[in-house]
C-alpha positions in Angstrom: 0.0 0.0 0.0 1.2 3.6 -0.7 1.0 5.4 2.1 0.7 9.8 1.4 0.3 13.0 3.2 -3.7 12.7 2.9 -3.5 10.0 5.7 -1.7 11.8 8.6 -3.5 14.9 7.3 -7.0 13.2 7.9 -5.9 11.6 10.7 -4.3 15.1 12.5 -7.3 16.5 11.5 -10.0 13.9 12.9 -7.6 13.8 16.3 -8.0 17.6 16.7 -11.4 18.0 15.3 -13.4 15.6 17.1 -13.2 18.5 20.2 -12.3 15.1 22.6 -9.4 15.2 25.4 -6.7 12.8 23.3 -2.8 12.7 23.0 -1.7 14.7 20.3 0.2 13.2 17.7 4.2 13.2 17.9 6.9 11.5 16.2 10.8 10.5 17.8 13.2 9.4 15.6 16.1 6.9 16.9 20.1 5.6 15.4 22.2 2.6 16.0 24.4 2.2 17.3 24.5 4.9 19.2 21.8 3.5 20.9 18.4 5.4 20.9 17.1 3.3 18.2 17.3 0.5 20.4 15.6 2.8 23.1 12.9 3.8 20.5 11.7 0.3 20.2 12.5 -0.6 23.8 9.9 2.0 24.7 7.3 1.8 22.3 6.8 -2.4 23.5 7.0 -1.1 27.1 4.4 1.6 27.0 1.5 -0.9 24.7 -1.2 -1.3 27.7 -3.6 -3.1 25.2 -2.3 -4.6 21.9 1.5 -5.7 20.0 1.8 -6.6 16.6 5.0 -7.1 15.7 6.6 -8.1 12.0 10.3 -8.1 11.6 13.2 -9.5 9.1 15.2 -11.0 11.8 14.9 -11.3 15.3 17.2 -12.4 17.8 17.2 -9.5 20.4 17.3 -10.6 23.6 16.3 -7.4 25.2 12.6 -7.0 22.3 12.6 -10.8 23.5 12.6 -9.4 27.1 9.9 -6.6 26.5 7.8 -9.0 24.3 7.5 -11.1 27.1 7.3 -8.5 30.0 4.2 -7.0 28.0 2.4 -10.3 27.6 2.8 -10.8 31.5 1.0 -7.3 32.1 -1.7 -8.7 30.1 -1.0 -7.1 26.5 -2.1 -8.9 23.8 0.9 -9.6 21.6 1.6 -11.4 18.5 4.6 -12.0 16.3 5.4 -12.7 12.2 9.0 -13.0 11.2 10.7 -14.3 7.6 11.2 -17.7 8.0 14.4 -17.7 5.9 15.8 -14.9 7.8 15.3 -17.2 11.2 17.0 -20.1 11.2 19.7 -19.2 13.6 20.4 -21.0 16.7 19.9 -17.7 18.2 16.3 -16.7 16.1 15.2 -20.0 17.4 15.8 -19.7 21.0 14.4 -16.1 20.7 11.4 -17.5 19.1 11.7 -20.6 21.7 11.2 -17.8 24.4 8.4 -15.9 22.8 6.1 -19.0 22.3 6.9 -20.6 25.2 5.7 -17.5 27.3 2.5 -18.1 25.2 2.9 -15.6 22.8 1.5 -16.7 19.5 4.1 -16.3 16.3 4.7 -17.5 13.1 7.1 -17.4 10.3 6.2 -16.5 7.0 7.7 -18.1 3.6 6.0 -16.8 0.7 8.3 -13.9 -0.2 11.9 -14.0 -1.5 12.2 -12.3 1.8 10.2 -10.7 4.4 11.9 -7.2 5.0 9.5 -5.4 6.8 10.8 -4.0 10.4 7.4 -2.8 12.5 5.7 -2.4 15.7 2.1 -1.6 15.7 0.5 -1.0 19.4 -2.7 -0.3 20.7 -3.8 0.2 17.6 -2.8 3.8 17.2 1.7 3.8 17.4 3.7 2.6 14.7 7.8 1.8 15.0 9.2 1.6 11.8 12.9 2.2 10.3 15.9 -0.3 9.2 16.7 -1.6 12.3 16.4 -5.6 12.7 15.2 -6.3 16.3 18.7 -8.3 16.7 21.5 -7.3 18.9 23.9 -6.3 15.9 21.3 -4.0 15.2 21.6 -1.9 18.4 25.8 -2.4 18.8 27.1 -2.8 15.2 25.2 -1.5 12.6 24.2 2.0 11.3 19.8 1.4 11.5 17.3 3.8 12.0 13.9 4.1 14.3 10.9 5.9 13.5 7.7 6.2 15.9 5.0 7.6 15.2 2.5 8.2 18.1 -1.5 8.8 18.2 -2.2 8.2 14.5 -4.5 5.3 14.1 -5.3 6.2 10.5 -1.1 5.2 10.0 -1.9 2.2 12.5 -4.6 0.7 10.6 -3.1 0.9 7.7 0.1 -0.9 8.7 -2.5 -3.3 10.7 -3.8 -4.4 7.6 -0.1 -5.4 6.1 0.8 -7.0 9.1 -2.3 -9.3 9.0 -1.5 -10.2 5.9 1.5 -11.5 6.6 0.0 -13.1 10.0 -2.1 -15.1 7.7 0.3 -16.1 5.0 2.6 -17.4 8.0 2.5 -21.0 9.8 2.4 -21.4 13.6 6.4 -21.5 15.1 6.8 -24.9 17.2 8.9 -24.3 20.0 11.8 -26.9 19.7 11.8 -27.7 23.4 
């Protein structure tokens, strides 16, 4: 989907019209690896009170791992779809091990050359986006980039809708102990 101005500007001006008390829009940018991109996306898991949906390239962060799992203790509903080509470290599948095992539903997906896409959707209104991998090379050793953008469900729905496409086109990851 192509995403243009005519989103955020409908969505700033349905936050601000509507005349209700509600967070105004903001966005923070982040940059490894000088570490606020790691922060960035540290953050954005920690602060989802109601919903995670997360889609990543590769994943082998222990600290996202950490978060992921923290949130789905406090009661957040979170679910994960990574590139299965892209995961099949010893170190993807012990992060992956983790997640399901704390009974957080994820699944690899197949059915693209690969799966690029690097995103956190929560509560169904904040979107982290950006190059960075949720891997620990990605917050020490390369040069990635963050995005968040806060209080635009418009932007959330849309990447929603991208993500649950790629929820469905994914099977169910087995935990291997």
């Amino acid at each position: 989907m192509k995403l243009n101005t005519g989103i955020l500007a409908t969505a700033l001006w349905l936050t601000f019209s509507t005349g209700a008390a509600v967070a105004a829009p903001s966005i923070d940018a982040g940059f490894s690896p000088e570490g606020s991109a790691q922060q960035l996306v540290l953050r954005t898991l920690d602060d989802a009170r109601e919903s995670i949906r997360l889609m990543g390239y590769s994943f082998t962060s222990p600290d996202v791992v950490k978060s992921l799992v923290a949130a789905k203790r406090r009661g957040v509903d979170v679910r994960v779809v990574v590139d299965d080509r892209g995961n099949r470290s010893r170190a993807s599948q012990s992060a992956m091990n983790v997640v399901v095992n704390a009974g957080i539903p994820l699944r690899t997906n197949g059915q693209y050359k690969i799966m690029h896409d690097k995103v956190i959707i929560t509560d169904g209104q904040n979107v982290q986006l950006g190059s960075y991998n949720y891997t620990r090379s990605a917050a020490e050793s390369n040069s990635e980039n963050a995005l968040v953008v806060r209080e635009v469900p418009a932007l959330a729905q849309t990447y929603l809708a991208h993500w649950q496409s790629r929820w469905d086109g994914g099977k169910d990851w087995q935990s291997t102990y």
